[in-house]
FIKOLZA-1660 file (N, C-alpha, C; in steps of 0.1 Angstrom, whole numbers, plus 5000, padded with zeros to 4 digits):
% residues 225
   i   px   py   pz ch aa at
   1 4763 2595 2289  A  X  N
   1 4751 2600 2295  A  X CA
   1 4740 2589 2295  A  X  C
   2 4739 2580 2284  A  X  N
   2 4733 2573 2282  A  X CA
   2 4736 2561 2293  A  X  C
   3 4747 2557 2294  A  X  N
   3 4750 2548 2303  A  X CA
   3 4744 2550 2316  A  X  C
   4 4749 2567 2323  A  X  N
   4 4743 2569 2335  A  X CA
   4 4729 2572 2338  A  X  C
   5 4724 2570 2327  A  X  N
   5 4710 2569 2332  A  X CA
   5 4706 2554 2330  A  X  C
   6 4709 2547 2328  A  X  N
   6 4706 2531 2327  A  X CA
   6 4708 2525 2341  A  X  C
   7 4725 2532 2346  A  X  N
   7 4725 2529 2361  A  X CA
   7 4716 2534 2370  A  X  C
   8 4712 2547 2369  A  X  N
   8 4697 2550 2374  A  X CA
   8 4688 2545 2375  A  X  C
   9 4681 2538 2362  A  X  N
   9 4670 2531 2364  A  X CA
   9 4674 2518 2373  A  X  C
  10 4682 2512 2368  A  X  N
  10 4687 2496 2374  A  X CA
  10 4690 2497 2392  A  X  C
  11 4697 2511 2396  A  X  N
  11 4697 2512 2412  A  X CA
  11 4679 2511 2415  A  X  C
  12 4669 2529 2410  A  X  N
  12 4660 2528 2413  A  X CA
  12 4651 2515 2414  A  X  C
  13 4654 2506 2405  A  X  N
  13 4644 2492 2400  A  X CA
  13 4651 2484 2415  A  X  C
  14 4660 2482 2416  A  X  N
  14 4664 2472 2428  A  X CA
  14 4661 2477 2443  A  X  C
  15 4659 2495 2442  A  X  N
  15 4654 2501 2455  A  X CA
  15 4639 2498 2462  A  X  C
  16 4632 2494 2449  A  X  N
  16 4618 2494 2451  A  X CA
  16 4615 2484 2449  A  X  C
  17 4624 2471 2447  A  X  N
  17 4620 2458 2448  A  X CA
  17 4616 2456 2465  A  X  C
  18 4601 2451 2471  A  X  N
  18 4598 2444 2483  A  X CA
  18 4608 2437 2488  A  X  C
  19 4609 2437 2503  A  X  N
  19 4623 2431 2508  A  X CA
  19 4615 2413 2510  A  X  C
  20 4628 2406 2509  A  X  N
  20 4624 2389 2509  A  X CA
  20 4617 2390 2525  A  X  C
  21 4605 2376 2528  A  X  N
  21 4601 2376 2539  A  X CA
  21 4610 2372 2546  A  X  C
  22 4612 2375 2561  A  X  N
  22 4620 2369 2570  A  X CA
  22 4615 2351 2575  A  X  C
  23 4625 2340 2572  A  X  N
  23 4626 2330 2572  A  X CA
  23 4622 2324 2590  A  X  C
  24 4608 2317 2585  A  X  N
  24 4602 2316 2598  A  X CA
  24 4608 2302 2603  A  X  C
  25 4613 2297 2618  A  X  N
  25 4614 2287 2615  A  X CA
  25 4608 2276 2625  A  X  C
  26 4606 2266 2627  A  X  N
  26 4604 2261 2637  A  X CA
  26 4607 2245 2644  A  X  C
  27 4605 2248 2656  A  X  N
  27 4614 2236 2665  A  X CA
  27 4599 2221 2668  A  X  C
  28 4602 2214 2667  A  X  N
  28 4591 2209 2665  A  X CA
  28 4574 2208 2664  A  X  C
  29 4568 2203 2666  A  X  N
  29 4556 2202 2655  A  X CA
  29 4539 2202 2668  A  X  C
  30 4530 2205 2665  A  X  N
  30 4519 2202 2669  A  X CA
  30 4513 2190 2667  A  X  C
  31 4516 2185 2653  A  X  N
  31 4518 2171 2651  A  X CA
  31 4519 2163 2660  A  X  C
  32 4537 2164 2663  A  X  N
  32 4542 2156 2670  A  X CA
  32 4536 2157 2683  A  X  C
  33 4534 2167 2689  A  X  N
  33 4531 2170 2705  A  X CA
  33 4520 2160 2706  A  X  C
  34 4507 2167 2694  A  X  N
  34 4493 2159 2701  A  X CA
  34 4494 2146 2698  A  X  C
  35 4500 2141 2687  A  X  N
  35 4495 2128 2682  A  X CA
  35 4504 2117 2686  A  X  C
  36 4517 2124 2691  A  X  N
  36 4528 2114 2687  A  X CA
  36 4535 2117 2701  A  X  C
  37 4530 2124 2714  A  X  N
  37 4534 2124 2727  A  X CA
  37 4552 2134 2730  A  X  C
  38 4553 2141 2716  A  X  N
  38 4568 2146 2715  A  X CA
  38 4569 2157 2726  A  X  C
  39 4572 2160 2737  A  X  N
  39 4566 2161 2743  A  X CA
  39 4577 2169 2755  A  X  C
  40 4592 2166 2746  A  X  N
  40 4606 2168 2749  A  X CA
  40 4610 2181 2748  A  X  C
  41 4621 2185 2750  A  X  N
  41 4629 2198 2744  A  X CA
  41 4636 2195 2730  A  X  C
  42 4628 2202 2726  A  X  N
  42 4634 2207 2712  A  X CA
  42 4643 2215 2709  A  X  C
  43 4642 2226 2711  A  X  N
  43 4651 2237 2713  A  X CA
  43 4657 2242 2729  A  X  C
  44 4670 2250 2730  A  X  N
  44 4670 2255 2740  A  X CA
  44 4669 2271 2743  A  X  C
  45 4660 2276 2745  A  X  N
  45 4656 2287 2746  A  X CA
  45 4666 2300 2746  A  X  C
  46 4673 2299 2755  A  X  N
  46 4682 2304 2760  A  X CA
  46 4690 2312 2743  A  X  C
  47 4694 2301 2738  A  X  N
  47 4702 2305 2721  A  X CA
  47 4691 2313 2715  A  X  C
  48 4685 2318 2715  A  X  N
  48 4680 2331 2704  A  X CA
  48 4673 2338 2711  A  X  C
  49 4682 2342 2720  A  X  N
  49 4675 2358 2733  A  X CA
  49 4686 2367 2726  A  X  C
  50 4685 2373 2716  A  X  N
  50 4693 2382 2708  A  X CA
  50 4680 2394 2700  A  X  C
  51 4687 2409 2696  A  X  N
  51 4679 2416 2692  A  X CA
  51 4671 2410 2684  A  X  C
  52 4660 2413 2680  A  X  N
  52 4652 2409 2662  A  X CA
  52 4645 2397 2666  A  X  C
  53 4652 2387 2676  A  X  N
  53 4640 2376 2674  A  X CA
  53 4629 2374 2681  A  X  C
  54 4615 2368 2677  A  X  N
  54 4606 2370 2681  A  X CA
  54 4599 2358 2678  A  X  C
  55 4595 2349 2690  A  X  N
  55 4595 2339 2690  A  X CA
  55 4578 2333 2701  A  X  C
  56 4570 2319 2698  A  X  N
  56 4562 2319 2707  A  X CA
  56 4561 2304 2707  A  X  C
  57 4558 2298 2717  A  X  N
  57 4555 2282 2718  A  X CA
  57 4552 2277 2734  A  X  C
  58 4551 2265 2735  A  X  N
  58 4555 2258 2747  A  X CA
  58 4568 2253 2756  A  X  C
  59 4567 2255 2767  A  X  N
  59 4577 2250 2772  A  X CA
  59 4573 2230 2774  A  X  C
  60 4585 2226 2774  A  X  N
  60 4586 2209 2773  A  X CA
  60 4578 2206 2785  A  X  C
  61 4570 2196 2782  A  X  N
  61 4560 2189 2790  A  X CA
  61 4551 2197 2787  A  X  C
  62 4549 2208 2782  A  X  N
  62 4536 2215 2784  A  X CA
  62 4533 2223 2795  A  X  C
  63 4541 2228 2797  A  X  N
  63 4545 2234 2816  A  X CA
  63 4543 2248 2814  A  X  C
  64 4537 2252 2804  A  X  N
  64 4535 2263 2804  A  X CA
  64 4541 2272 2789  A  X  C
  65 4538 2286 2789  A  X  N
  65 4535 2296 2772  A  X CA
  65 4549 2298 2771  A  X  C
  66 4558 2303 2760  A  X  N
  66 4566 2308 2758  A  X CA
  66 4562 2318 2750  A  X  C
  67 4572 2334 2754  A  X  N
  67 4568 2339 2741  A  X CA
  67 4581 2352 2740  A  X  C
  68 4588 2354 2729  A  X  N
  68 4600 2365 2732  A  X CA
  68 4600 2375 2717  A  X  C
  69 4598 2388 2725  A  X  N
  69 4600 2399 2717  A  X CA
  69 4610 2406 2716  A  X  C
  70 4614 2410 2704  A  X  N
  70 4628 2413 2704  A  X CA
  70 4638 2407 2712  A  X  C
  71 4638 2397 2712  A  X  N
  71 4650 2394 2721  A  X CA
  71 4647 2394 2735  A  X  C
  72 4637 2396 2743  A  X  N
  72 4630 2398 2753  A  X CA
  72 4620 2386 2760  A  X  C
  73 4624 2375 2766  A  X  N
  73 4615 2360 2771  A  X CA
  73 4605 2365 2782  A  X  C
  74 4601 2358 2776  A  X  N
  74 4587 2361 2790  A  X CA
  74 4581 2344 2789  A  X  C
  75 4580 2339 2803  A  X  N
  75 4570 2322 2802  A  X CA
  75 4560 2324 2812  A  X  C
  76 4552 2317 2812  A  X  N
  76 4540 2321 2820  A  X CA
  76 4538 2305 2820  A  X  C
  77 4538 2300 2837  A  X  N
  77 4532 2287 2843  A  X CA
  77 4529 2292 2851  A  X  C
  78 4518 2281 2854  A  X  N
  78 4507 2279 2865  A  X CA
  78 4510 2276 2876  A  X  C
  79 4504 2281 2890  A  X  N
  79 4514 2276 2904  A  X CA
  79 4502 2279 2912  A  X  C
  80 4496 2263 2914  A  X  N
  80 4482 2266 2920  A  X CA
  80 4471 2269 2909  A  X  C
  81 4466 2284 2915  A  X  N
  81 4452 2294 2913  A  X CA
  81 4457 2305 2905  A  X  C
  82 4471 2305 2907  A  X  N
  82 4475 2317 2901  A  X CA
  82 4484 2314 2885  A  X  C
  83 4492 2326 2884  A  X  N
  83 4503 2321 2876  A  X CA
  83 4513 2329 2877  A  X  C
  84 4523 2325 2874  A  X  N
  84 4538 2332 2875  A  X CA
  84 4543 2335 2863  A  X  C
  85 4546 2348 2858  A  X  N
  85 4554 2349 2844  A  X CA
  85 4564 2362 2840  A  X  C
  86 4572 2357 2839  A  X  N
  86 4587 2364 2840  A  X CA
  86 4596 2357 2829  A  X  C
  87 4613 2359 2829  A  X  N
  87 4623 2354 2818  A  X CA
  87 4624 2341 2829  A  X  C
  88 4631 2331 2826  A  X  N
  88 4636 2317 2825  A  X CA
  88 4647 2314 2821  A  X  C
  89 4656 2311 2833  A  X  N
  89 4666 2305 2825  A  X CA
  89 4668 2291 2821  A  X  C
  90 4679 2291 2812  A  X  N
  90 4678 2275 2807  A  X CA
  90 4663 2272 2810  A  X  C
  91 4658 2278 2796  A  X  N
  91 4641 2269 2797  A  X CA
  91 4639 2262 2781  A  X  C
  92 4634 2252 2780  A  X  N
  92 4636 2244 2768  A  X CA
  92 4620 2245 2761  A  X  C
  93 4617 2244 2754  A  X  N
  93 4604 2242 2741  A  X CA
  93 4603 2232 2738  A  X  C
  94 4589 2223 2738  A  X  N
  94 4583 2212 2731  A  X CA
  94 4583 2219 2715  A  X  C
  95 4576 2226 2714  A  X  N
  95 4571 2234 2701  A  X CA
  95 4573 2252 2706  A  X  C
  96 4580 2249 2693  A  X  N
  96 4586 2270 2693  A  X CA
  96 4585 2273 2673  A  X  C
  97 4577 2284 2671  A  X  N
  97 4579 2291 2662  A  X CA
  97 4589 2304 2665  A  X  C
  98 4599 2306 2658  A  X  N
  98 4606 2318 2660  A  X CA
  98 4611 2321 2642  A  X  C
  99 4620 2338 2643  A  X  N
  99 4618 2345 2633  A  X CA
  99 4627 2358 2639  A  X  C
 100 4637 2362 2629  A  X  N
 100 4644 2373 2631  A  X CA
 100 4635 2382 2618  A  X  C
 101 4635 2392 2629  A  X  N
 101 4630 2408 2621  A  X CA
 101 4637 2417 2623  A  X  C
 102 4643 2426 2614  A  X  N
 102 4651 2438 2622  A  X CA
 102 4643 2449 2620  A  X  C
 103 4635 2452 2609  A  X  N
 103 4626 2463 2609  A  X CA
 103 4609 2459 2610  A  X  C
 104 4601 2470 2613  A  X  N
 104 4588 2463 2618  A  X CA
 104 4581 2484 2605  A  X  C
 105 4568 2481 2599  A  X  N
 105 4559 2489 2596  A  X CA
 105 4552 2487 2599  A  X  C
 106 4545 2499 2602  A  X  N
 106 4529 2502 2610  A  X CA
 106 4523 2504 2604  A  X  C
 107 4508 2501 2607  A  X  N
 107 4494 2504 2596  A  X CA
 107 4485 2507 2606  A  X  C
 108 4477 2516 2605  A  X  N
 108 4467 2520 2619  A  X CA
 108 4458 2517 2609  A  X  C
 109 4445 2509 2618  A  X  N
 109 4438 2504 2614  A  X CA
 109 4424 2501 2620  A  X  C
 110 4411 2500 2619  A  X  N
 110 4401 2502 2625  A  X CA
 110 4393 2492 2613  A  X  C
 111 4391 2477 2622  A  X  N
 111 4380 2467 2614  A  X CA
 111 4373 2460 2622  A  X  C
 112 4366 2451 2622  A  X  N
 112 4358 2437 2629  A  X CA
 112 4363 2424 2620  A  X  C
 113 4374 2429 2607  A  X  N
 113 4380 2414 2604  A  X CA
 113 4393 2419 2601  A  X  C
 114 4397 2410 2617  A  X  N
 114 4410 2416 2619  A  X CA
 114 4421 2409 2608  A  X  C
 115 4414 2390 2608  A  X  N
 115 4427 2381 2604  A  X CA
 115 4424 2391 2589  A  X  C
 116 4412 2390 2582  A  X  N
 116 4413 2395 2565  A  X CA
 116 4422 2402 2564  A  X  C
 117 4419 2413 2571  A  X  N
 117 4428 2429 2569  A  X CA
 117 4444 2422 2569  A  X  C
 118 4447 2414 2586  A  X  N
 118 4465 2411 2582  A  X CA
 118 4468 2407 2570  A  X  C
 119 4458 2393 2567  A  X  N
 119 4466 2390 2549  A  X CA
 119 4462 2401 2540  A  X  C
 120 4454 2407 2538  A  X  N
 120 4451 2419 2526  A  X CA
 120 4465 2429 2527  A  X  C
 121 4469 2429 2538  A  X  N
 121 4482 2439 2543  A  X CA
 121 4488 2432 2538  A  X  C
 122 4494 2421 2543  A  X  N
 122 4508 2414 2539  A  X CA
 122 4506 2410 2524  A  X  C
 123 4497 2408 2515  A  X  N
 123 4498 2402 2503  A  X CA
 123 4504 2415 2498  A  X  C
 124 4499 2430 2503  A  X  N
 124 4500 2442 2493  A  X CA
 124 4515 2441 2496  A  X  C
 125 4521 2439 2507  A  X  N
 125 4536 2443 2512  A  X CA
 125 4544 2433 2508  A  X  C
 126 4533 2423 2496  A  X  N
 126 4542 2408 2488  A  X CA
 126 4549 2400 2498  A  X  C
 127 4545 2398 2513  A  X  N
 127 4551 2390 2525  A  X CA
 127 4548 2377 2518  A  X  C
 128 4558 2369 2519  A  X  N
 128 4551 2348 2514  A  X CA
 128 4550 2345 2526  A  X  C
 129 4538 2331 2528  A  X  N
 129 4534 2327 2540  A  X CA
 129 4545 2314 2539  A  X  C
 130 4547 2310 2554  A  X  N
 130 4544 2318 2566  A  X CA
 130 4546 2331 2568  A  X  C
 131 4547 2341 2578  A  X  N
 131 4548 2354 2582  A  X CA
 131 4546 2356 2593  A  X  C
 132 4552 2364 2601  A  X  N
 132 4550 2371 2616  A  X CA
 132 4540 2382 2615  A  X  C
 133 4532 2385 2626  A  X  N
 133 4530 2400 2627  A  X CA
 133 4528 2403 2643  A  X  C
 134 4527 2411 2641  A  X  N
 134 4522 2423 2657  A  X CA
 134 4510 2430 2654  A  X  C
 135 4502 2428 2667  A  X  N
 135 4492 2434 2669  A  X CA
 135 4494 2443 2680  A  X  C
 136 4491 2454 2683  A  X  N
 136 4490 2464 2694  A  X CA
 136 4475 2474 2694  A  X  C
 137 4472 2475 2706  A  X  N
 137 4457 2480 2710  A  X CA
 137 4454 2473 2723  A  X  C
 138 4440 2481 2721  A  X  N
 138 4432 2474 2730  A  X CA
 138 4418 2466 2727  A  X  C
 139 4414 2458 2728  A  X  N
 139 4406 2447 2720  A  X CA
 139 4391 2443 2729  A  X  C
 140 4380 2446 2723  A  X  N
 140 4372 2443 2730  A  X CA
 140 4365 2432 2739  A  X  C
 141 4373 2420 2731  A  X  N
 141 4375 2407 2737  A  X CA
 141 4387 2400 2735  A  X  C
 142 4392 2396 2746  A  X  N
 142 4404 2386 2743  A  X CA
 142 4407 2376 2752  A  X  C
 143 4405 2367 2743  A  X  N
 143 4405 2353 2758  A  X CA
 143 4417 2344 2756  A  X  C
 144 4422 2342 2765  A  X  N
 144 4436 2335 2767  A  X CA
 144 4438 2328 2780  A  X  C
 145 4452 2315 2770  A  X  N
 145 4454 2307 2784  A  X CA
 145 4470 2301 2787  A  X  C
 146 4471 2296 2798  A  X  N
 146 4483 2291 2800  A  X CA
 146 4483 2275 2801  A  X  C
 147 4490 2268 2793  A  X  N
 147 4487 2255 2796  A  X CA
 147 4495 2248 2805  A  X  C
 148 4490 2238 2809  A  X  N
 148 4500 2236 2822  A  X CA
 148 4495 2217 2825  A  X  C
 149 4498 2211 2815  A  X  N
 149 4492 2195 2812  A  X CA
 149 4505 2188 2825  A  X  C
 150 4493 2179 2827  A  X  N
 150 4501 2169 2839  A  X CA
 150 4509 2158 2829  A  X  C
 151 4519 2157 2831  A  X  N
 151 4525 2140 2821  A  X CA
 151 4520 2128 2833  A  X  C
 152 4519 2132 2841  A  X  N
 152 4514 2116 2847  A  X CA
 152 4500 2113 2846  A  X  C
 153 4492 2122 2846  A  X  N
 153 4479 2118 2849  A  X CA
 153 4472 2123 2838  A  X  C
 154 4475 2133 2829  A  X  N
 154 4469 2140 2821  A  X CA
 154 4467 2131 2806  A  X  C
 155 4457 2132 2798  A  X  N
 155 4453 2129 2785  A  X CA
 155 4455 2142 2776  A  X  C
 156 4465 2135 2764  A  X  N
 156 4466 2145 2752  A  X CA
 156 4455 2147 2745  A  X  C
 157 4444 2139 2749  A  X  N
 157 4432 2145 2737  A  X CA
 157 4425 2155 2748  A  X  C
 158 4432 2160 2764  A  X  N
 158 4420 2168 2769  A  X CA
 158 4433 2175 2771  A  X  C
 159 4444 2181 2769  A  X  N
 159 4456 2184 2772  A  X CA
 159 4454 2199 2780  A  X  C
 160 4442 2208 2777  A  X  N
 160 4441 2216 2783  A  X CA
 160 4428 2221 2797  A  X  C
 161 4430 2209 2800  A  X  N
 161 4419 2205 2813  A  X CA
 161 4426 2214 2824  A  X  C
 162 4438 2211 2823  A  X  N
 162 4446 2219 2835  A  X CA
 162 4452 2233 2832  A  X  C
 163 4445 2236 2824  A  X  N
 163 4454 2251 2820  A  X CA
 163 4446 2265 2828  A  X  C
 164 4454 2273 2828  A  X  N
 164 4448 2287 2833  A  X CA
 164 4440 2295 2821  A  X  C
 165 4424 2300 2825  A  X  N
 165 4420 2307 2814  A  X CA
 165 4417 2324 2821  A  X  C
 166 4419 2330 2809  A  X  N
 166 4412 2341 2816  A  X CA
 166 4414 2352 2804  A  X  C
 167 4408 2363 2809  A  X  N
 167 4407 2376 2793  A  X CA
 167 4416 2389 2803  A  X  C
 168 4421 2393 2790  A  X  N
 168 4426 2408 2787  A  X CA
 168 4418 2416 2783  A  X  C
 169 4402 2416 2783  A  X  N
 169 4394 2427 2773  A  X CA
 169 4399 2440 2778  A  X  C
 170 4402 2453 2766  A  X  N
 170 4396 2464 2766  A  X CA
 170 4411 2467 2772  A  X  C
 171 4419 2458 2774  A  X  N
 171 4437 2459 2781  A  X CA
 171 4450 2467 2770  A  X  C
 172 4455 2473 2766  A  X  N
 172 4466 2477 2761  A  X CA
 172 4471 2463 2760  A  X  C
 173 4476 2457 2747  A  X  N
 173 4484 2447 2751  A  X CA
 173 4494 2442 2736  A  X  C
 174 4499 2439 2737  A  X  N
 174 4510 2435 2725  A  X CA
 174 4508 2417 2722  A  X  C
 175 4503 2416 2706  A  X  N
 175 4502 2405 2705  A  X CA
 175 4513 2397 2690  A  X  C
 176 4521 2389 2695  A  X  N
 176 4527 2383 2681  A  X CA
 176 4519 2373 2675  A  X  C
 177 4516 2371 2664  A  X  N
 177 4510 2360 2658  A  X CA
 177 4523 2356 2644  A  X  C
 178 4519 2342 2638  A  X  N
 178 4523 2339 2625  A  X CA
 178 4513 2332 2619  A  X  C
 179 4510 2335 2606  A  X  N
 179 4499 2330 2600  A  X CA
 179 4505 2325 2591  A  X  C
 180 4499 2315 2585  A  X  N
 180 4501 2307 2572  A  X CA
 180 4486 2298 2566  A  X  C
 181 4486 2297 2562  A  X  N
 181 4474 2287 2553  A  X CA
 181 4476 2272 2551  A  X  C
 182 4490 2270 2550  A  X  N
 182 4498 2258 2549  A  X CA
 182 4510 2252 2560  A  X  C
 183 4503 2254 2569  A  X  N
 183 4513 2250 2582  A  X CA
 183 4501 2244 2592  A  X  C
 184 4491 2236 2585  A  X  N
 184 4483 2231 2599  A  X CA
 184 4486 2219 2603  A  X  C
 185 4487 2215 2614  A  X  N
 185 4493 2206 2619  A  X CA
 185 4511 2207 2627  A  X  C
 186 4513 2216 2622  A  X  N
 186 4528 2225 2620  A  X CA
 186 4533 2231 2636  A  X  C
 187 4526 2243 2630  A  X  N
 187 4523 2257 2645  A  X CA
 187 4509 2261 2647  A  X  C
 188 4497 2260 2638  A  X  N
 188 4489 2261 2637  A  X CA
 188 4476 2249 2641  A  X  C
 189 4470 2252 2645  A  X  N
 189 4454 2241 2647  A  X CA
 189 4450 2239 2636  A  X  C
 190 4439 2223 2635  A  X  N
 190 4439 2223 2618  A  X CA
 190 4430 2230 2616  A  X  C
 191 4418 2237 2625  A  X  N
 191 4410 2247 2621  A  X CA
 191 4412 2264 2615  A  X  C
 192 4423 2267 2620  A  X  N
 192 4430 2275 2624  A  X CA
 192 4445 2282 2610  A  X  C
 193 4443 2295 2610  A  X  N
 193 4452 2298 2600  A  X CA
 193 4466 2307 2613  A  X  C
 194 4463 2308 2623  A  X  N
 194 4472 2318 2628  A  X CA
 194 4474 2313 2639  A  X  C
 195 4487 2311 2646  A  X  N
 195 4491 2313 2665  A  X CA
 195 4494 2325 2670  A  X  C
 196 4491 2329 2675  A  X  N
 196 4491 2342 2689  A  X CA
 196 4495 2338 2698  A  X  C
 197 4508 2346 2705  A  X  N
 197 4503 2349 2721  A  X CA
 197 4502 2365 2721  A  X  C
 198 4500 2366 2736  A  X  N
 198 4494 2381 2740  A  X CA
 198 4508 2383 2752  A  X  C
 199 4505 2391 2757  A  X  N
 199 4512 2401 2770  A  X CA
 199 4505 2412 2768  A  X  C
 200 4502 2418 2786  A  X  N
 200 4498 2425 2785  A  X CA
 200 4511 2441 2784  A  X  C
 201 4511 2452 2791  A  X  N
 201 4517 2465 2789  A  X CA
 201 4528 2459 2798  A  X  C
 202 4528 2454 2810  A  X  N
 202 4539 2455 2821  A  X CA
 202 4543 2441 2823  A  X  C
 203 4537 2433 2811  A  X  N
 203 4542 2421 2816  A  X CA
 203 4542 2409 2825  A  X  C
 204 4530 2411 2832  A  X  N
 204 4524 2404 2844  A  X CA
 204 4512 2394 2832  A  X  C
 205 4513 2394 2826  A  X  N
 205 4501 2381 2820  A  X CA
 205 4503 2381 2804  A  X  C
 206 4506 2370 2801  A  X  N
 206 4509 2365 2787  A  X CA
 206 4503 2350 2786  A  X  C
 207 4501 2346 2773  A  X  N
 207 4497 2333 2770  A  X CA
 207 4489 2332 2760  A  X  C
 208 4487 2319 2755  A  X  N
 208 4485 2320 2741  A  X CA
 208 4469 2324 2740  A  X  C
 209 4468 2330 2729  A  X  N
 209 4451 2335 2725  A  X CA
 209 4444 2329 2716  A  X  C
 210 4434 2323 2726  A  X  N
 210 4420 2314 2720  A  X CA
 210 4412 2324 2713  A  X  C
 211 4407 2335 2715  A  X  N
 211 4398 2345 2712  A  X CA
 211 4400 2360 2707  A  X  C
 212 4402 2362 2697  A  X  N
 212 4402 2379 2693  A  X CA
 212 4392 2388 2685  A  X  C
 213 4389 2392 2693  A  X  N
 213 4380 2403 2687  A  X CA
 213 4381 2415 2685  A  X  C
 214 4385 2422 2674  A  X  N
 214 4387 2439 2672  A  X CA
 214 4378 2447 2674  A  X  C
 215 4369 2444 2671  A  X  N
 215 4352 2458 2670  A  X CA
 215 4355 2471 2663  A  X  C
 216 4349 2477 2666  A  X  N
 216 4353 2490 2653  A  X CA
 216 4362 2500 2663  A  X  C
 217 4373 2494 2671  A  X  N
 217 4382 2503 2672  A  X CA
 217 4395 2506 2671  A  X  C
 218 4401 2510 2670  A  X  N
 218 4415 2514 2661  A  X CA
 218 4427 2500 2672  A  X  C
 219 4438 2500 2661  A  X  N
 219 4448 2489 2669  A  X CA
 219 4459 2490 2656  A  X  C
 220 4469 2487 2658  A  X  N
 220 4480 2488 2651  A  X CA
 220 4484 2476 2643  A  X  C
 221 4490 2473 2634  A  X  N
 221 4497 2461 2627  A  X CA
 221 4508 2465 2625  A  X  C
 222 4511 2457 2627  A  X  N
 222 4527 2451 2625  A  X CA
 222 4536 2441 2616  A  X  C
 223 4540 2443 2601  A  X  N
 223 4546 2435 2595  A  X CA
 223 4560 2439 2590  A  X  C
 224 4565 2428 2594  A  X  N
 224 4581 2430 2586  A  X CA
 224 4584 2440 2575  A  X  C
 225 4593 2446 2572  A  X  N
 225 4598 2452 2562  A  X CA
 225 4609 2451 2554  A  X  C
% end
């Protein structure tokens, strides 16, 4: 009797241990891109269009956003005035963060400090940085762009002179970010603790997000489990 309740406690103790974070990884560097012209394919995109992964970066040259949910690619380049964004095949990454998740928890949530609230979440859910999340809602401001740098004529210190800008406010829209504290220069800007991109509901506009603003209305989070 004694024994079977020791096995008790020892299953219960390992049930309720927090699951390890999902291993973020990434294909070259921000570093490299701005300072050091890397500017190539890193990865080939194509290899991790499978369930669970979830992934966001540039395509090589800078030719435009990458960004894949669940297994799901979506790129967004510029063509003209407008932009075009759909799956790609055989499409390569200067810089790609990606990350297998198989399970995702929800937290409904209503703030004006959105990034606090994600780490105050993930620290309680014992996530180690780096980390993925998802945002879902509609957001009172959100400004986003597609970048789309010339290699002939273009300067990396103005790299986004040529890019497409424009907002999602008040849009239904699905946003992946990864945040970390210790990845600037990495995937992150050195001002900067998180990368986002956005999409909106159907798919027609994605690209990475300069601007988020929550306001005091409700939006969902999303962290691994």
């Amino acid at each position: 009797m004694k024994y079977s309740f020791l096995i008790v406690i020892l299953l219960f103790s390992a049930c309720s241990q927090p699951a390890a974070s999902p291993e973020v990884k990434l294909a070259g560097s921000l570093r490299g891109v701005m300072h050091q012209g890397q500017l190539g394919a890193m990865i080939k995109i194509d290899s991790l269009l499978e369930p669970g992964v979830y992934a966001l970066g540039a395509l090589d040259s800078l030719a435009g956003e990458i960004l894949i949910l669940d297994g799901d690619l979506l790129v967004s380049t510029v063509l003209a005035e407008s932009v075009q964004t759909g799956p790609v095949v055989n499409a390569h990454a200067a810089l790609l963060v990606y990350v297998q998740v198989g399970n995702w928890q929800e937290f409904e949530l209503s703030t004006k400090n959105w990034q606090e609230t994600v780490l105050e979440y993930a620290r309680a859910q014992e996530l180690e940085q780096p980390f993925p999340f998802l945002l879902k809602g509609a957001f009172p401001r959100l400004d986003y762009h597609v970048i789309n740098y010339d290699t002939q004529r273009g300067d990396l210190s103005n790299h986004k002179s040529g890019a497409f800008n424009s907002q999602l406010d008040q849009t239904p829209v699905i946003i992946l970010g990864f945040y970390s504290q210790s990845h600037q220069g990495l995937f992150t800007h050195h001002d900067v603790f998180t990368h986002m991109h956005v999409r909106n509901a159907d798919g027609t506009a994605m690209g990475h997000v300069d601007y988020l603003e929550s306001g005091n209305g409700s939006f969902t989070l999303l962290l691994p489990k």
